[in-house]
DRENGU-847565 format. One line per 2 residues: number of its first residue (from 1); their letters; for each residue x, y, z of C-alpha. Coordinates in nm, 3 decimals, always signed. Example, Ala and Ser with C-alpha at 12.3 -4.5 7.8 and 13.67 -1.06 7.14 Angstrom:
! residues 2
1> as> +1.230 -0.450 +0.780 ~ +1.367 -0.106 +0.714
This chain:
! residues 268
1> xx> -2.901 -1.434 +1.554 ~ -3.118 -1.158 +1.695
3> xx> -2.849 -0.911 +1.567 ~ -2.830 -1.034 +1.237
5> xx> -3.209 -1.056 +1.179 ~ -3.235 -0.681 +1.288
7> xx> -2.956 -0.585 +1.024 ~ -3.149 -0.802 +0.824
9> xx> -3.473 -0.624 +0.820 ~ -3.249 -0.233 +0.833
11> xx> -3.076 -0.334 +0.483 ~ -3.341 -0.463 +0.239
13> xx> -3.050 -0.600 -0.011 ~ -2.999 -0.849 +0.266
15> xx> -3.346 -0.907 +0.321 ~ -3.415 -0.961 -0.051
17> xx> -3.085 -1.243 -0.038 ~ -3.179 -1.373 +0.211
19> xx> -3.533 -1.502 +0.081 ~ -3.400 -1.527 -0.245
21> xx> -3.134 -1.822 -0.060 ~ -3.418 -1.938 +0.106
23> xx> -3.594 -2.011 -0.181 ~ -3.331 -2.132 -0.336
25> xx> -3.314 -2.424 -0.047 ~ -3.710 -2.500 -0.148
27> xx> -3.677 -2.539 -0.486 ~ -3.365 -2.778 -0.478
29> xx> -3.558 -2.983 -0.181 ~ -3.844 -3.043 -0.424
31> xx> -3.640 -3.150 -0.694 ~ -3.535 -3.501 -0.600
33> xx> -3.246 -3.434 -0.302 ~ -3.009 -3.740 -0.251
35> xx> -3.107 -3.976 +0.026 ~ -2.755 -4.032 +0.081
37> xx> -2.450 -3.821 +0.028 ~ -2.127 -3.914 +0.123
39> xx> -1.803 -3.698 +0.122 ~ -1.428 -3.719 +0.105
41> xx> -1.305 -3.404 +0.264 ~ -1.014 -3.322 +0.090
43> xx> -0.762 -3.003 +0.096 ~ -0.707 -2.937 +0.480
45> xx> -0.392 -2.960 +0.443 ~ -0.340 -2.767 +0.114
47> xx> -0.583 -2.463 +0.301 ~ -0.352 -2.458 +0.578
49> xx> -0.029 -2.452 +0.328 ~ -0.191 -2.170 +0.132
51> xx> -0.184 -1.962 +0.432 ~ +0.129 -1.995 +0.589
53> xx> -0.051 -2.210 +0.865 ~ +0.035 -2.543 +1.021
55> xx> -0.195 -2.853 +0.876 ~ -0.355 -2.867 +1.173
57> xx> -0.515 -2.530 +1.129 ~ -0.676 -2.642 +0.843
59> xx> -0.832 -2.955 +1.006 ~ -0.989 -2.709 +1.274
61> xx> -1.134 -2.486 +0.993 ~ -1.246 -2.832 +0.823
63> xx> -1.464 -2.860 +1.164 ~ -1.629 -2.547 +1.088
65> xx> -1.707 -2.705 +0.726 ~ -1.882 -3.011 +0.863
67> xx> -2.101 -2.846 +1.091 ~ -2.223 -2.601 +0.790
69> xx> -2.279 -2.854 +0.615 ~ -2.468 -3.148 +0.841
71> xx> -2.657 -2.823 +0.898 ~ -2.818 -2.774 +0.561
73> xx> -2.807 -3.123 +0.431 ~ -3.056 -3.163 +0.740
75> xx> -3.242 -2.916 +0.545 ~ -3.216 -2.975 +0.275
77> xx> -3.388 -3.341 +0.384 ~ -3.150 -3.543 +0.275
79> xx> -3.138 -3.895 +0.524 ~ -2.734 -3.988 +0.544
81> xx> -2.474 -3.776 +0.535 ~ -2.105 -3.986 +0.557
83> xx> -1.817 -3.772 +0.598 ~ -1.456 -3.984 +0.536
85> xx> -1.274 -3.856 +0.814 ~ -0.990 -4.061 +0.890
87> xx> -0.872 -4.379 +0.694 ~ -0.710 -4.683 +0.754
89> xx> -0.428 -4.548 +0.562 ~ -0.411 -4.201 +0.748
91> xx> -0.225 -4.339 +1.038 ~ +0.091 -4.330 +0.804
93> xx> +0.079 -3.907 +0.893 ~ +0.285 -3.756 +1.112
95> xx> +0.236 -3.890 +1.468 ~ +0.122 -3.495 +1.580
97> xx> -0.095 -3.489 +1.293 ~ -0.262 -3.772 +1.369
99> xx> -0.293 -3.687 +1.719 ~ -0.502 -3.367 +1.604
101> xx> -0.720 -3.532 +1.417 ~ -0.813 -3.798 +1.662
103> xx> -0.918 -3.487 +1.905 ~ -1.088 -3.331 +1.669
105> xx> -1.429 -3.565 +1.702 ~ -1.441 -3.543 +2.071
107> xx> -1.428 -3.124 +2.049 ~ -1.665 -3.129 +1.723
109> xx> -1.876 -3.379 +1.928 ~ -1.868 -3.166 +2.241
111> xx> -1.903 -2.843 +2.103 ~ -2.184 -2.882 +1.840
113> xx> -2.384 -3.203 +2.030 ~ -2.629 -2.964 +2.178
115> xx> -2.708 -2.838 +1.820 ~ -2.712 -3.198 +1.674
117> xx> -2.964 -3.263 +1.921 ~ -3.198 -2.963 +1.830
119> xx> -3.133 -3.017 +1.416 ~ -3.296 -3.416 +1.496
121> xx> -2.936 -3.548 +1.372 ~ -2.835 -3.877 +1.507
123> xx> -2.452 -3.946 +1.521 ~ -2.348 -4.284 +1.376
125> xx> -1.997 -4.404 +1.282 ~ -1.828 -4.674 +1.061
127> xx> -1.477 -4.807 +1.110 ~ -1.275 -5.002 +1.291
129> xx> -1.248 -4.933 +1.689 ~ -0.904 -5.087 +1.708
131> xx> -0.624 -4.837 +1.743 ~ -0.853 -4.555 +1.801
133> xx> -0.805 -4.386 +2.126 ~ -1.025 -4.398 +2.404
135> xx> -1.119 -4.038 +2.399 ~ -1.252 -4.104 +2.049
137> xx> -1.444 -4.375 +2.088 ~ -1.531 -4.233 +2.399
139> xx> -1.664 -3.876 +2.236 ~ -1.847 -4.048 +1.938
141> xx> -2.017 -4.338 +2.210 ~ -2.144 -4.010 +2.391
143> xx> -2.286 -3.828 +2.072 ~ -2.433 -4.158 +1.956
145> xx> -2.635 -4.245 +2.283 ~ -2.719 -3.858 +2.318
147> xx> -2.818 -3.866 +1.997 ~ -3.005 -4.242 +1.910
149> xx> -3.336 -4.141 +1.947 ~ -3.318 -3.836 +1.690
151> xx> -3.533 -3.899 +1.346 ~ -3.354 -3.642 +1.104
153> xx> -3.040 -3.695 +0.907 ~ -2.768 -3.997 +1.017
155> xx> -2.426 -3.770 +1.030 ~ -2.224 -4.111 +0.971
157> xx> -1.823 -4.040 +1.033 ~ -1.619 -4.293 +0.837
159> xx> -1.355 -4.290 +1.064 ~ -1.054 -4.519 +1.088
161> xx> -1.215 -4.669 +0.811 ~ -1.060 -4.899 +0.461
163> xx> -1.382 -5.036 +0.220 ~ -1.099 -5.331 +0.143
165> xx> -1.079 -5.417 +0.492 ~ -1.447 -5.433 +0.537
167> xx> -1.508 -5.642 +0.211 ~ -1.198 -5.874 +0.308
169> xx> -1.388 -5.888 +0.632 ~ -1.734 -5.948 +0.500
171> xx> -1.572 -6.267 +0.272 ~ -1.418 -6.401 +0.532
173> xx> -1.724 -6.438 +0.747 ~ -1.923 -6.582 +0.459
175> xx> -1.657 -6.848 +0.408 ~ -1.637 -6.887 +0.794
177> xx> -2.045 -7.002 +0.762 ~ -1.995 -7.179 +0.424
179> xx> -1.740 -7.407 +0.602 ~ -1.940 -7.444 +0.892
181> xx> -2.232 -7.577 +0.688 ~ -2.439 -7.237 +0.752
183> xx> -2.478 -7.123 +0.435 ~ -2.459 -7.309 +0.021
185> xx> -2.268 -7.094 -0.179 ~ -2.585 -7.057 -0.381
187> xx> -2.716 -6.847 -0.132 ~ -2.386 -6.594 -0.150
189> xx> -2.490 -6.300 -0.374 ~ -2.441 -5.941 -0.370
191> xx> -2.755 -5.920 -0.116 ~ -2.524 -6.153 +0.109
193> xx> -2.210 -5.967 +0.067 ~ -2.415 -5.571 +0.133
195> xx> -2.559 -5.772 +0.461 ~ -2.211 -5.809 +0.626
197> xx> -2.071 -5.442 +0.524 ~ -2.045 -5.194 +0.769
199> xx> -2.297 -5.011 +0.604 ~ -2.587 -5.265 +0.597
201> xx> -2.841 -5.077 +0.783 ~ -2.793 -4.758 +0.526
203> xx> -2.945 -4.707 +0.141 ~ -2.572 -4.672 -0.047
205> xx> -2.502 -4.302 -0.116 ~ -2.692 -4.135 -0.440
207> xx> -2.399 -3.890 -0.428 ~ -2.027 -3.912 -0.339
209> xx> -1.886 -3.530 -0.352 ~ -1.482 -3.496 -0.339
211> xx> -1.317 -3.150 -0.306 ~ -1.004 -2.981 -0.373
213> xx> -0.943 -3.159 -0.716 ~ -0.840 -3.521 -0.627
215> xx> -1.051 -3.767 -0.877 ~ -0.971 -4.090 -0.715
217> xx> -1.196 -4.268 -0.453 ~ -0.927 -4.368 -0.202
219> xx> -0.992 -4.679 -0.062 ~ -1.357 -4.512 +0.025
221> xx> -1.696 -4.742 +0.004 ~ -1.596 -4.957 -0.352
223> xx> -1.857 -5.168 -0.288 ~ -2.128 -4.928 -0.235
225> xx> -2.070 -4.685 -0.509 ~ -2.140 -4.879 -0.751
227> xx> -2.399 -4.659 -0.913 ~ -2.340 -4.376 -0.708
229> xx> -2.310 -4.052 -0.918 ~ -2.011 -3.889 -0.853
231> xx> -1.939 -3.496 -0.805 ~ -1.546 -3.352 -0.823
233> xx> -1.497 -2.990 -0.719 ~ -1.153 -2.770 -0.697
235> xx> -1.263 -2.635 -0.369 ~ -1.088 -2.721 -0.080
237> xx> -1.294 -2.832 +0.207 ~ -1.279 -2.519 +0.449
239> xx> -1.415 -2.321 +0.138 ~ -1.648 -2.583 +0.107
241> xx> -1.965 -2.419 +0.203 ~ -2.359 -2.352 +0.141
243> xx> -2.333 -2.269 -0.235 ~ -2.086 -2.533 -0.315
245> xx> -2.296 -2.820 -0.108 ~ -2.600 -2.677 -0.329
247> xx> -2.440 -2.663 -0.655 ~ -2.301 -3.033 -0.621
249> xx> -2.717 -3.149 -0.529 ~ -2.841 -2.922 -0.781
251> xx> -2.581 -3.131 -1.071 ~ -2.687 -3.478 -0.939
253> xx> -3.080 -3.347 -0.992 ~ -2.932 -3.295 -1.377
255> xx> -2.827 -3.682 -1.425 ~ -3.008 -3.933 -1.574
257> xx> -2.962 -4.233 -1.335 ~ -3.057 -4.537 -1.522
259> xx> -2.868 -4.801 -1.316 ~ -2.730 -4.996 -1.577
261> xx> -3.076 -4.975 -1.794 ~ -3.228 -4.749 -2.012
263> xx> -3.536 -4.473 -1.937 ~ -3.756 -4.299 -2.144
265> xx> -3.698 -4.237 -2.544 ~ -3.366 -4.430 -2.497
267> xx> -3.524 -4.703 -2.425 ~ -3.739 -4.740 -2.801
């Protein structure tokens, strides 16, 4: 850092970027950032393939992403930040694939901890604990007692997670109190329902951001984005850095989010 800061101050181009980025970053954190962003990271795979690499080489570079990005969401002030890592439908990769990616939180976790601790992140995770492996649950347990006392942005991993799972889930334990006599089924409403989601303790995300093309939501929060504003981008998510994360913020502050009602002159 030292290093670059003396470069900095020997080339005044870089110097004038530099504060020209930085206020950049003020002037999008004053406009309204999203409390919530979540993200399917997309186009590992398709990185790696570009390059003559193995897929795996693109999951590792995909590590690199996240960090860059927790990094200036934190920032940027925004309060969640859900990254889809693995889904329930992922274990259907190939069994070395899969292997990868299930090491890949406990060497992100190890490696970058120290800095999630001096950013003020706190680690959370949604998904299901079956079938994960120990060292997983072990790595993200670590991160998210290291880490539980930390006031900045959640860094939420969806991992080993399905949003039909968790709503089947959430309906069954609503019947499971209706026949029990625990609950009318006047008192079942969308309130209800949000309660028993994996997500209950978090605001649902203001922005869902997908890269390298795909416009589908795969099996990713259906529930919760129901008014979420929604951000597609051609980049694949190891070129997924800085500028892209601000360009994605800085198109949600564009929107007009009226939530099913009307604002201002439409509303006359």
């Amino acid at each position: 850092m030292f290093n670059k800061l003396l470069k900095r101050m020997a080339d005044p181009a870089l110097e004038d970027a530099a504060q020209g980025y930085e206020e950049r970053l003020y002037e999008v954190a004053k406009e309204g950032v999203p409390a919530h962003i979540a993200i399917i990271m997309d186009g590992n795979g398709r990185w790696a393939k570009k390059r003559s690499l193995p897929r795996v080489a693109g999951h590792h570079e995909g590590m690199k992403t996240v960090r860059k990005i927790t990094k200036l969401a934190n920032h940027l002030g925004v309060e969640v930040l859900t990254l889809y890592a693995f889904s329930t439908e992922n274990w259907k990769r190939p069994k070395m694939e899969v292997d990868f990616l299930m090491r890949l939180p406990e060497e992100f976790l190890s490696t970058f901890l120290p800095e999630l601790i001096e950013e003020n992140v706190r680690v959370e995770m949604i998904g299901y604990h079956h079938n994960l492996p120990s060292h997983t649950i072990s790595a993200i347990r670590k991160a998210k007692e290291a880490t539980k006392h930390n006031t900045g942005l959640v860094l939420n991993f969806a991992l080993n997670y399905g949003s039909r799972s968790e709503i089947v889930d959430a309906v069954k334990d609503i019947a499971a109190q209706v026949a029990a006599g625990k609950l009318d089924l006047a008192d079942i409403t969308e309130d209800r329902i949000s309660s028993g989601l994996m997500t209950n303790d978090l605001p649902e995300p203001d922005l869902l951001i997908r890269t390298s093309g795909e416009v589908r939501l795969s099996n990713f929060m259906l529930w919760q984005l129901a008014y979420t504003e929604l951000w597609f981008t051609e980049t694949l998510w190891p070129d997924f850095g800085e500028e892209s994360l601000l360009e994605a913020v800085e198109n949600y502050q564009k929107r007009n989010r009226r939530f099913g009602g009307l604002k201002g002159e439409e509303a006359n």
